[in-house]
Structures are given as C-alpha cells and as structure tokens.
KOLFIDO-707543 format. One line per 3 residues: number of its first residue (from 1); their letters; for each residue x, y, z of N, C-alpha, C. Coordinates in steps of 0.05 Angstrom, whole numbers, m for minus. Each point is the difference from the previous one (the first is absolute). Layout:
REM KOLFIDO-707543
NUM) a) X,Y,Z,X,Y,Z,X,Y,Z ~ ...
//
This chain:
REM KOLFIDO-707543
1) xxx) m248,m93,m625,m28,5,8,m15,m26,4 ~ 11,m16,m18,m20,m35,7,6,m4,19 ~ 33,m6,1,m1,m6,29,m2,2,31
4) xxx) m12,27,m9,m11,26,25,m31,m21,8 ~ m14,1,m18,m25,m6,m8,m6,m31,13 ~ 28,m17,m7,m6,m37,10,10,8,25
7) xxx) 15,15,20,8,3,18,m24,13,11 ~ m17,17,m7,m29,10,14,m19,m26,1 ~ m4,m17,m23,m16,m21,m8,m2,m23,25
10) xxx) 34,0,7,m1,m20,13,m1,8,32 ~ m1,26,8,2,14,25,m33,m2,0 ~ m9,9,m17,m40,1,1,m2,m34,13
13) xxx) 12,m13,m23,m15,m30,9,2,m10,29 ~ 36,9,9,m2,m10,36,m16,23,6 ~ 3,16,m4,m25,18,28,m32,m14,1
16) xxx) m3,m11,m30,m25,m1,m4,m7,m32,11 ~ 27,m17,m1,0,m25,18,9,5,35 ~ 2,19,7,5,3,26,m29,10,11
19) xxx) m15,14,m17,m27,m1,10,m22,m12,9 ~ 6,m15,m20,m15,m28,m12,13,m17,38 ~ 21,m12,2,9,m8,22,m2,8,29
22) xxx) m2,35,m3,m9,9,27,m28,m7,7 ~ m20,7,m26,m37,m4,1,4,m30,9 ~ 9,m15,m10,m2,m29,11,6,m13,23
25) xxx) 13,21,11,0,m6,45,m21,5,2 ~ m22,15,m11,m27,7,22,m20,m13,m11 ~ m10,m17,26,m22,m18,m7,m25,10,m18
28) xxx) m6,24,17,m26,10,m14,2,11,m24 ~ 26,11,m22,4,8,m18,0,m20,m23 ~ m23,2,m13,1,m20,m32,11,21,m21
31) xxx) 16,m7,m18,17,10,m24,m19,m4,m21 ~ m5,18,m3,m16,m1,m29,10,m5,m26 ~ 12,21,m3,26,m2,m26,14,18,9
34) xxx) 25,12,m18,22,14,8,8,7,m27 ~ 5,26,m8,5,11,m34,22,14,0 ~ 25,6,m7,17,14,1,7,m7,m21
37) xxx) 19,27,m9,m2,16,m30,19,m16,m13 ~ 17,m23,1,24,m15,m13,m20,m13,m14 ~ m31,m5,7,m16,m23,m12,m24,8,m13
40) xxx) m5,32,6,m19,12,m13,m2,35,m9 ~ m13,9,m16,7,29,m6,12,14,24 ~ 7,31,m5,3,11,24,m29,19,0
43) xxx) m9,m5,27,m18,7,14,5,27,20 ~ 16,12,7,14,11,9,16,6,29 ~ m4,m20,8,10,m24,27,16,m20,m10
46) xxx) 17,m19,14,10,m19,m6,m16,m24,1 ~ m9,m6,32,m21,m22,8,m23,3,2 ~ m19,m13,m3,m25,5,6,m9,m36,14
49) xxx) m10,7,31,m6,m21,3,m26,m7,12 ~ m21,m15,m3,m28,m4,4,0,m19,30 ~ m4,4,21,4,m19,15,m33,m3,11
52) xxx) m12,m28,27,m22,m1,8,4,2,29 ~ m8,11,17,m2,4,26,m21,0,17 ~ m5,m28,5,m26,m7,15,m19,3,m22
55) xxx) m11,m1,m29,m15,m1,m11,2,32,m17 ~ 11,13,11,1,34,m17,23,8,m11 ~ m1,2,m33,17,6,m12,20,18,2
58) xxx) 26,8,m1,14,23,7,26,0,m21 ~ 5,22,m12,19,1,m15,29,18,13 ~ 18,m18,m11,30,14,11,10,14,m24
61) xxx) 15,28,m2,12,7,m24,19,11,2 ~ 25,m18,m11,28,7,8,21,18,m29 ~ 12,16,19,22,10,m21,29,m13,17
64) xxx) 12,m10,m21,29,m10,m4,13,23,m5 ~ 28,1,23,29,14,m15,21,m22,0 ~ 19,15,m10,29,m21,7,14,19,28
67) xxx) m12,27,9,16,0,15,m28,15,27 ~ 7,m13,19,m13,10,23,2,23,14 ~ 17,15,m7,7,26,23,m22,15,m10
70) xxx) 0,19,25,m30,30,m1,m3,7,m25 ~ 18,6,m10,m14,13,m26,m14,m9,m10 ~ 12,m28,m3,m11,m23,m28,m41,1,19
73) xxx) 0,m8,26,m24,m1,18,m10,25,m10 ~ 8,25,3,m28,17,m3,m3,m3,m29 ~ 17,m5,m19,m13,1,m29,m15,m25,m3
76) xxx) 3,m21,16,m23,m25,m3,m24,11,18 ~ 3,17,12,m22,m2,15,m25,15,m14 ~ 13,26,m14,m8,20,m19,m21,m18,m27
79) xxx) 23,m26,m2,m15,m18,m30,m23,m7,10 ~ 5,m4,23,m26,m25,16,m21,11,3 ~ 8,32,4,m33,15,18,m9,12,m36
82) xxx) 18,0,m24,m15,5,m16,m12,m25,m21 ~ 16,m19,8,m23,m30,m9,m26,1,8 ~ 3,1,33,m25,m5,18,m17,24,m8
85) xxx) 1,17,m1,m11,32,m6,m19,m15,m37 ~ 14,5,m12,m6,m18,m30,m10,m22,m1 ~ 5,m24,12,m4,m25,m7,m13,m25,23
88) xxx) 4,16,29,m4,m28,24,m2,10,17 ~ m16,20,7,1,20,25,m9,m23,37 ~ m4,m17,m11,m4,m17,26,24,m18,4
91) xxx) 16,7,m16,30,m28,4,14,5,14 ~ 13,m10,7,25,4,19,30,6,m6 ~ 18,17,5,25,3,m22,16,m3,17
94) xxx) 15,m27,m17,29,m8,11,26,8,m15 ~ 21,13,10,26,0,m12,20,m21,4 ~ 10,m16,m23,15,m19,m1,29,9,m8
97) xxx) 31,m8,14,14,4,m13,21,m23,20 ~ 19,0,m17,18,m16,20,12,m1,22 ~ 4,26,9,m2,7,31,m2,20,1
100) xxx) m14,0,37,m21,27,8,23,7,20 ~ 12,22,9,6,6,25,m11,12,18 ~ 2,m4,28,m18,7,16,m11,24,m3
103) xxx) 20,30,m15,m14,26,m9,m16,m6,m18 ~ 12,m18,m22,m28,m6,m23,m29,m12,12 ~ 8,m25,15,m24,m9,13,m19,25,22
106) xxx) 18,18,8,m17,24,21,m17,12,m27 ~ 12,6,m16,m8,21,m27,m24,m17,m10 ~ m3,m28,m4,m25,m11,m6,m25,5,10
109) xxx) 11,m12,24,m24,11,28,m12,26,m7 ~ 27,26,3,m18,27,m4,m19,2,m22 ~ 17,m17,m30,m25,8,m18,m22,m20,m3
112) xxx) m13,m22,18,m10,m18,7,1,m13,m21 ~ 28,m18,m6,m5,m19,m22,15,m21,1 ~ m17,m19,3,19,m28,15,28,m4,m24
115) xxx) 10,m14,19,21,m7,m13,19,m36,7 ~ 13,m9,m28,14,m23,0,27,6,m7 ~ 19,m11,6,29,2,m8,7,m40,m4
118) xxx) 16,7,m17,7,m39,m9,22,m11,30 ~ 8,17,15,10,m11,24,m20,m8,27 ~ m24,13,m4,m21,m10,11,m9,11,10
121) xxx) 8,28,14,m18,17,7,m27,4,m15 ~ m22,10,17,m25,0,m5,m12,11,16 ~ m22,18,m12,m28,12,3,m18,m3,m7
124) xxx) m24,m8,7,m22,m2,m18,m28,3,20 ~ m19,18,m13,m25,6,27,m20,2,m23 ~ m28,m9,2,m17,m10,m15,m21,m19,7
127) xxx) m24,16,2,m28,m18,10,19,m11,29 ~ m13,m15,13,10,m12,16,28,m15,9 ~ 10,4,m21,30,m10,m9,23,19,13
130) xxx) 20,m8,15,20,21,12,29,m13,m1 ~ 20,m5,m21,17,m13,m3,21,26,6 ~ 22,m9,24,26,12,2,25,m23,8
133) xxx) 25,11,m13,21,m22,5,27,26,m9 ~ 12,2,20,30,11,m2,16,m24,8 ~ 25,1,m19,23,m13,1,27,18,2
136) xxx) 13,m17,10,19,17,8,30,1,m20 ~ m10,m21,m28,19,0,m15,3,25,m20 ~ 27,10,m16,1,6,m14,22,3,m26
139) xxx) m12,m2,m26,11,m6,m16,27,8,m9 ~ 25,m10,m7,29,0,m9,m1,33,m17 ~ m19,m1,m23,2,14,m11,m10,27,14
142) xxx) m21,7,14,m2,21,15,30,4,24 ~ 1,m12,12,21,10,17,33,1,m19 ~ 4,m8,m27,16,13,m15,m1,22,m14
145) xxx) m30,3,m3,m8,36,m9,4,20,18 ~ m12,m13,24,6,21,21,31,8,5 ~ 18,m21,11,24,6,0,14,11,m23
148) xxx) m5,2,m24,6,9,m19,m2,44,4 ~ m17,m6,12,m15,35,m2,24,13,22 ~ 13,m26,14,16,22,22,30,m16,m12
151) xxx) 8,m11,m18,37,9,5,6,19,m8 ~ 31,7,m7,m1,15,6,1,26,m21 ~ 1,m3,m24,m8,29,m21,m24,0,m1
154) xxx) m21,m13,14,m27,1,m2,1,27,33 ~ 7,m22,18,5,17,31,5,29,m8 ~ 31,5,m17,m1,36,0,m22,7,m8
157) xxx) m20,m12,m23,m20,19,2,m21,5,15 ~ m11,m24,17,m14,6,26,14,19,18 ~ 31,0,11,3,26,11,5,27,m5
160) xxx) m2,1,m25,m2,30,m9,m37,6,6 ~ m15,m21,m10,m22,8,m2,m14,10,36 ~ 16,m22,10,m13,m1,31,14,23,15
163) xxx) 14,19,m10,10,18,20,m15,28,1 ~ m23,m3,m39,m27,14,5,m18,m4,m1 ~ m17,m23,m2,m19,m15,0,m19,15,m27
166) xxx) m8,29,12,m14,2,m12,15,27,m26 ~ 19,m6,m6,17,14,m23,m9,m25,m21 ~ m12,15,m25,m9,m14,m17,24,0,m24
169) xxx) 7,m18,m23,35,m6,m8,m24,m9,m27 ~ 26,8,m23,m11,2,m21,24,m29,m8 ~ m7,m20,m10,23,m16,m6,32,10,m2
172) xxx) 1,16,m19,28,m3,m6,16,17,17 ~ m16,20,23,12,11,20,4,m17,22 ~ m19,m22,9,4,m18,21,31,m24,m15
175) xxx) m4,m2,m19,31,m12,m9,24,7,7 ~ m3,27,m8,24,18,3,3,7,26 ~ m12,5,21,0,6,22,10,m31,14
178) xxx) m12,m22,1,5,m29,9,31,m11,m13 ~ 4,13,m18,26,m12,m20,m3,m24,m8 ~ m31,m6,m23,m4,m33,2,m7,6,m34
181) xxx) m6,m12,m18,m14,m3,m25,m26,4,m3 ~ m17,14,m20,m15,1,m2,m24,m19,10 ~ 9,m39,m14,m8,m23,1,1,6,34
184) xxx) 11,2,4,m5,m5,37,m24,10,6 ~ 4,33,m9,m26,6,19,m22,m4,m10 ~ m3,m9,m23,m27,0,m15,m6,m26,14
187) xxx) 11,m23,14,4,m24,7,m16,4,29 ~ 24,10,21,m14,7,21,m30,25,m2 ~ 6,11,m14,m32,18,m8,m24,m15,3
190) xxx) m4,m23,m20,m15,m28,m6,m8,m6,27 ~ 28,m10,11,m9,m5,20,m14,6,28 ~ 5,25,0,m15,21,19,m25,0,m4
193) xxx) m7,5,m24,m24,m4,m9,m25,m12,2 ~ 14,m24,m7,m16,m26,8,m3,m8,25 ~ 13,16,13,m3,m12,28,m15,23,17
196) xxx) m9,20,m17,m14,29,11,25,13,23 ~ 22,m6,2,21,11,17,5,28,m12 ~ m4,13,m30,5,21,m17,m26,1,m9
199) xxx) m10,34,m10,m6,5,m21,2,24,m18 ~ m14,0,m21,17,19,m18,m15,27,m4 ~ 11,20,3,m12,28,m10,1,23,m14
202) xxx) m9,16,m14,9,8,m21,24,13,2 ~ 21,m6,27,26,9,m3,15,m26,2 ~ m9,m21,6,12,m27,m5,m2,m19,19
205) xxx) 23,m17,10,m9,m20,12,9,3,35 ~ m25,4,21,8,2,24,m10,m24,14 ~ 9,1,27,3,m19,19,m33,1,13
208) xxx) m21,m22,m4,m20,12,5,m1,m19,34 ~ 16,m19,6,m7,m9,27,24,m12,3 ~ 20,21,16,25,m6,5,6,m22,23
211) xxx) m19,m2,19,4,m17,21,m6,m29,m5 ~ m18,m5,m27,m9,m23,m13,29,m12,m13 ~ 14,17,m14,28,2,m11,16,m17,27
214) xxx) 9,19,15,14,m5,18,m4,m24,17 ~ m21,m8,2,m9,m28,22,8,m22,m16 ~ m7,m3,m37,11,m15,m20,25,0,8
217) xxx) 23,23,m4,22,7,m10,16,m27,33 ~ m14,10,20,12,m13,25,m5,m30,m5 ~ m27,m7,m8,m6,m34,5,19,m11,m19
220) xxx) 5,9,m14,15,m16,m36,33,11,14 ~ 13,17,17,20,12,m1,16,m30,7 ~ 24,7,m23,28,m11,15,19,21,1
223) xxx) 19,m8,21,23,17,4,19,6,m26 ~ 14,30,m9,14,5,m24,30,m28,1 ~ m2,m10,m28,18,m19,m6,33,16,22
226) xxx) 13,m24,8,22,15,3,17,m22,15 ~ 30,11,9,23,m7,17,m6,13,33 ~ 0,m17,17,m7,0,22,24,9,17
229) xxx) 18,19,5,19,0,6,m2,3,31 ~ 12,m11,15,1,7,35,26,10,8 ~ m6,26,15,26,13,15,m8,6,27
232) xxx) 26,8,13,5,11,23,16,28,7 ~ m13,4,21,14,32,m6,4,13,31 ~ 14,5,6,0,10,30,m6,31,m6
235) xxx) m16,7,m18,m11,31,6,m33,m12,13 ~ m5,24,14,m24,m13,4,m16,32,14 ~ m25,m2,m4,m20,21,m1,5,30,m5
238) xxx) 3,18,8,4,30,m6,26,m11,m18 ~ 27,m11,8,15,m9,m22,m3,m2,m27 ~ m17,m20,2,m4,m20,m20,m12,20,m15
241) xxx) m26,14,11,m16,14,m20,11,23,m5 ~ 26,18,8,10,19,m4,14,m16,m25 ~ 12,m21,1,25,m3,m23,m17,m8,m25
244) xxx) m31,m9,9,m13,m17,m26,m12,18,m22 ~ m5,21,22,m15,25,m15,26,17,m15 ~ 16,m3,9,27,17,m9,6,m11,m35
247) xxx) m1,m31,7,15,m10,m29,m21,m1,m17 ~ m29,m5,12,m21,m11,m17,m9,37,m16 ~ 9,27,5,m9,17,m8,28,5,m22
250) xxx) 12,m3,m5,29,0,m7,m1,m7,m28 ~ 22,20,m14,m10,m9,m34,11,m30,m4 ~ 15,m9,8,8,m28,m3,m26,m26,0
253) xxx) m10,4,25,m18,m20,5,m34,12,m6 ~ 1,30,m8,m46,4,m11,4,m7,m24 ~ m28,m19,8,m16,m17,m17,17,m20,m4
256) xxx) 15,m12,11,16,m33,3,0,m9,32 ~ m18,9,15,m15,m7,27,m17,7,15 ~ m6,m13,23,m20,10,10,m10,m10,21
259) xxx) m23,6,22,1,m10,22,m21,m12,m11 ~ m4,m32,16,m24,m14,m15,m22,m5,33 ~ m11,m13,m5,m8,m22,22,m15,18,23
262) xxx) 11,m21,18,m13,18,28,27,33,3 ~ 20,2,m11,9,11,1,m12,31,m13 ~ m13,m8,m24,m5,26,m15,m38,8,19
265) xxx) m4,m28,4,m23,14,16,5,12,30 ~ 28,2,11,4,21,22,m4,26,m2 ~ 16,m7,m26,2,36,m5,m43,16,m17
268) xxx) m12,m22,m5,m22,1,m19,m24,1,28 ~ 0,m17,8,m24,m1,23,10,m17,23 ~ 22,11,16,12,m24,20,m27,m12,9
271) xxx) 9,m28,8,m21,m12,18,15,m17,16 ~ 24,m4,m6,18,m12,29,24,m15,m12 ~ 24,0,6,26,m5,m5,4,m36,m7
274) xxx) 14,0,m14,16,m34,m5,32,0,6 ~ 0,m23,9,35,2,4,16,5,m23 ~ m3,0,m19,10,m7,m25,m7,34,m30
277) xxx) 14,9,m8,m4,15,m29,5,m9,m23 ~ m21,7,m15,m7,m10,m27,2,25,m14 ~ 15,m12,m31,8,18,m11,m6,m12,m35
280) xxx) m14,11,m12,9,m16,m37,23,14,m9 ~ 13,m10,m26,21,16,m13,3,m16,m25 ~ 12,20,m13,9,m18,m32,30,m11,4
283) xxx) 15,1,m20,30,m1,m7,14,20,7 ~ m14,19,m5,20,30,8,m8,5,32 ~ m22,m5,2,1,6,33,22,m23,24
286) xxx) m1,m20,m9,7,m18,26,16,11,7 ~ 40,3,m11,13,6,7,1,27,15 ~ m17,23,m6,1,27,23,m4,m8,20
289) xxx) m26,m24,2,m13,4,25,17,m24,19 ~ 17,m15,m13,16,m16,10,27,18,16 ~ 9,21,m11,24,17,10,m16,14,21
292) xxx) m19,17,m7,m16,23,21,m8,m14,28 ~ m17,m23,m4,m4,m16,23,12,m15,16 ~ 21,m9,m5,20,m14,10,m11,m33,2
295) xxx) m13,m7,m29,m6,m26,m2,15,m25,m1 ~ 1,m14,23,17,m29,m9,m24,m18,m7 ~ 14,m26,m23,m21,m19,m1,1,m22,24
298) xxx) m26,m8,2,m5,m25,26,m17,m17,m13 ~ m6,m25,10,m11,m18,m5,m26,m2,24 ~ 2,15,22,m16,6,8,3,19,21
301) xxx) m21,9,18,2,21,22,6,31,m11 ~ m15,m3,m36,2,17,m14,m18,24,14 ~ 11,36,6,m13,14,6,m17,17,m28
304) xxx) 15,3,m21,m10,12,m26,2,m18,m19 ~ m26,0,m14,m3,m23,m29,m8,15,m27 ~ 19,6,m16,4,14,m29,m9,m29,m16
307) xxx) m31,13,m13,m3,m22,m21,6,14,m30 ~ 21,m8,m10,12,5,m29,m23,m4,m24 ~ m12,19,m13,m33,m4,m10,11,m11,m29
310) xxx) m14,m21,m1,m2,m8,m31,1,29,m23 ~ m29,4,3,m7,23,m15,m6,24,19 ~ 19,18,m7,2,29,24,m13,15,m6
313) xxx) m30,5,m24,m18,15,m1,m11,12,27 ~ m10,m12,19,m21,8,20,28,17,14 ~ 27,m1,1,12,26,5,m4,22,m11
316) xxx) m16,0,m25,m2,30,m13,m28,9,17 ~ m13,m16,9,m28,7,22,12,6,21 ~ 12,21,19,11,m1,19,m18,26,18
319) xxx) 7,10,19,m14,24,22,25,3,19 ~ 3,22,10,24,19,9,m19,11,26 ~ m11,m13,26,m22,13,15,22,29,25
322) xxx) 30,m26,0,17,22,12,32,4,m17 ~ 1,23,7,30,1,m18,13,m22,2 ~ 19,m9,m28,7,m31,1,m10,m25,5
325) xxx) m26,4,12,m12,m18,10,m23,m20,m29 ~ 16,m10,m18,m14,m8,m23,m7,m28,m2 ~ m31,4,1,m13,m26,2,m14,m12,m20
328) xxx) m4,m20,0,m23,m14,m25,m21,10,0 ~ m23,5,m17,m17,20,2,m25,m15,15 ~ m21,12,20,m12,m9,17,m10,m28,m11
331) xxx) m17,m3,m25,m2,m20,m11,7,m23,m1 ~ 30,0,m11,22,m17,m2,8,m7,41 ~ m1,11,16,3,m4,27,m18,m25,m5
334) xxx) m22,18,3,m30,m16,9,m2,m30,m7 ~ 6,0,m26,7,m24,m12,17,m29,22 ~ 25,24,m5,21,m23,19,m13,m10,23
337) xxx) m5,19,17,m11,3,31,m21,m16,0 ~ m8,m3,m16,m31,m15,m5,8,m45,m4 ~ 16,1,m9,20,m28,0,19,m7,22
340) xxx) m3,20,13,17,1,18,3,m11,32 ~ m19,m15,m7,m17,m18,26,m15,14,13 ~ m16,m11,29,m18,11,5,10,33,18
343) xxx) 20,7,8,14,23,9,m2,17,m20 ~ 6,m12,m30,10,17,m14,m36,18,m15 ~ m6,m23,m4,m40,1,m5,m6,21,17
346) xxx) 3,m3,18,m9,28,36,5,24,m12 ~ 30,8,m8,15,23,m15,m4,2,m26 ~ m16,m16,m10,m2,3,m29,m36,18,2
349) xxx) m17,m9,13,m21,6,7,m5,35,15 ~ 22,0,21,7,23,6,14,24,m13 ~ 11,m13,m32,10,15,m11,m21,13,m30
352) xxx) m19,m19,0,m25,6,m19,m18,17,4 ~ m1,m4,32,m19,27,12,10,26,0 ~ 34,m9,6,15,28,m1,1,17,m33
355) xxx) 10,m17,m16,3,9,m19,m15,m5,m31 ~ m16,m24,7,m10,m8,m30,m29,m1,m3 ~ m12,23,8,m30,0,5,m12,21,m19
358) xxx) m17,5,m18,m2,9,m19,m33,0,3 ~ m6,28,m15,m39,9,6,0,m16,m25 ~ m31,m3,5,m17,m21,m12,m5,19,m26
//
C-alpha cells in the first residue's frame, strides 16, 4: 500500500511540474502558487493552481489518475464538477494523467475539462488563455497494454464476445466458452472497461462499442505466430475448391484447418480474386491438406501458402458459409485482410460492411 501511495506521490508531483512548465510558455500567465496534495492535506483534488492573467485572478483544479483511459476521465470529471459545485464554482477543471488518447482527449472536450498528459498533450481554455498541443508520441507502456488485450487467450475471448456483441457473459461462462482461465477474463474484462469498449449489466459483461473494439483490435493487430509454408498445386479453381472443401469438411482435417485470408473472404464477402490460396492449419492438418491438394514445396511461384499456427485457438473460431467451405470467422478475415496491403485493406473494408456491422 506505501508503495502504491510514493508511486501516486511522485505521479502528483510531475503532473503538478508539468503544469507549472506548460503556464510558463504563456507570456500573459503569472503563477501564483501551485498546491498539490503530496505537500498539503487532501482537499479533494489533487492540484490546485492560482494563476494571473492580464491582472485577473483564475484558478485551475486538477484531478490526477495513473491511468488515462474513459473511464478513469468520466470519474475525474464527476470529482471536478463536484469540487467546483462545493468549493470553486468559477475554476477551471483539468484532468491530468500520463497519457490521454485521442478517445480520452475527445471524452475531455465532451465533458469540457481541459486536459494534460506527461507526454505533452494539452488542453487548456480560460479567460483569454487558449492552450492546445497534440503529439504524436506514445508511451511503451500503453502500446504494451494494448497489445496485451489482443494475443492470443485474451483474442478467444474477444471472439466469442464479438460474434454477439450484445450477449451479456457472466465471468465464468465467458471462460468456459473462450477455453481461457478465469484470470484471463477478469484481465481482458478490466480492460474493456476502461476503455468504455464493454459494459456491465445485471446479466453481466457485454460489448458496449464493438466497432471501437475492432478498429483497436486492427491498429495493434499482428499476424497469428506461425511457419510460412509455400506450395504448388496444379488444381486450380472449381478443382481446387471442389478438393479443398472435400478434405477441409472431413473428420481427419475439422478444426485442424481452414480457409484464411483473401481466400476465406471469397467465400465470406467476395470482393475479387488473388492468384494465390491461403489456408491456416495446425500439426494434424498440414499433412491432409498436403495429400488432398496435390501440394509440392517451392521456393517460389508459390500458388497456395499454409501458415502452420503457433497457437491454433482462432481454429476453434471458424464459419462453414458453404458446405466444406470452412473459414476463419469474419473477424479473424477482417483482421488478416486488413494487413494485407492496400488490396487487401479494399476487401477487408468490403468485408466489414458485408459482415461486421452491428446496431448501435
């Protein structure tokens, strides 16, 4: 707990020295003093700061978190309007935390309450005073949280959740259903949370802005870990997809493959052909689909590319749109298609409208 407390202590003091440093770019702004709670009672704000502007006094009153996402914003914003309501009804309320993202920084705006982050983003509007500054940096530790929310025992539970958005999951059923540990989902839960992507109702936890989810899930996406395997095959179209659907429905090879890529988005939302089929598989799949297809390996002028998946979870996410025809679930397409250069972006876009659009 102390050292919860010197870790807040010393987060108060830079916010409360990054203020101090912003007021000091503007000519017309004199610093009066600056009070934050590491150095005096708690008041029920973190900062309190007295500044002069052209001769007229104006007070700033800031709440500190350690973490910036929406949530943490509307509950500072909630402290601020009941300080000012109580205590400073003419001040101005700033939210300080270590970084704002551009949804957190929109979320300030709505609840009009300037805002600082220690990477340097800034807001601030007051008497004649109009300070703005976006940067385009962002911190190690946020973009390892984020990536964290999508590998991949976190991922099964975003696609169980995302195939109903609005099916509300009681913990230990979204476990069981994802095939992950408790700790997972209470993990990714958190995280939904905080990021207003989920919320919770008295039947549990649903998807409250799936497309917020999904635009994350794409910017942070990397491709599933794996073996890149390249073949050749002289089957080719009605062929090909007669023999692929044949093995891929077959007790040997369900749920050890699958059509991935631009391939699974033919059969999902065609939007126009590639020379080439993409396929995922585990251990048990390669070899079917190696006999069925008539795969040789090449080093290049490869027509089909079987990536051998690290972890073959997202095969238990699969969709069957035509007999045999078993694909990665629209999602998991979207994903690929979406990395997939700018062709693949076109079909990935065309496949969101087709299939991943969800009422508000």
């Amino acid at each position: 707990m102390l050292k919860a407390q010197d870790s807040m202590k010393t987060l108060e003091d830079s916010a409360a020295a990054a203020l101090k440093a912003l007021l000091e770019q503007v000519p017309v702004i004199k610093l009066a003093d600056i009070e934050h709670e590491s150095l005096s009672p708690d008041r029920g704000v973190d900062i309190v700061a007295h500044v002069d502007v052209s001769g007229r006094r104006h007070t700033l009153v800031c709440e500190v978190k350690s973490s910036g996402q929406p949530r943490h914003v509307r509950m500072a914003a909630l402290q601020l309007r009941n300080y000012m309501v109580h205590h400073a009804q003419q001040a101005t309320p700033v939210f300080i935390a270590p970084y704002l993202s551009p949804e957190a920084q929109a979320l300030c705006r709505e609840e009009s309450v300037g805002f600082l982050d220690l990477e340097g983003n800034a807001r601030l509007l007051f008497d004649t005073v109009f300070i703005e500054r976006i940067v385009a940096s962002k911190p190690a530790v946020e973009r390892r949280e984020l990536k964290s929310l999508f590998k991949p025992k976190s991922a099964q539970v975003l696609r169980v959740m995302l195939r109903d958005p609005i099916r509300a999951w009681r913990v230990t059923d979204l476990a069981q259903n994802a095939g992950v540990s408790l700790g997972h989902v209470s993990n990714v839960r958190a995280s939904l949370l905080d990021r207003e992507w989920a919320k919770v109702s008295d039947g549990g936890l649903f998807l409250s802005d799936p497309d917020a989810l999904l635009d994350g899930w794409r910017d942070a996406y990397d491709p599933p870990a794996g073996k890149r395997m390249s073949f050749y095959t002289t089957l080719h179209g009605g062929a090909f997809e007669e023999a692929a659907r044949r093995v891929l429905r077959s007790e040997r090879t369900m749920r050890h493959a699958a059509f991935a890529s631009f391939s699974a988005a033919h059969w999902l939302a065609p939007y126009g052909r590639t020379g080439a089929q993409y396929l995922y598989a585990d251990e048990a799949g390669v070899e079917p689909l190696r006999a069925a297809l008539k795969l040789s390996s090449v080093s290049k002028g490869e027509n089909v590319v079987v990536t051998l998946l690290k972890d073959p979870g997202l095969l238990h996410d699969t969709v069957e749109p035509a007999p045999g025809a078993i694909c990665t679930s629209p999602v998991q397409t979207y994903l690929d298609l979406a990395v997939a250069g700018e062709r693949g972006r076109e079909a990935a876009d065309h496949l969101r409208r087709e299939k991943l659009t969800w009422s508000k």
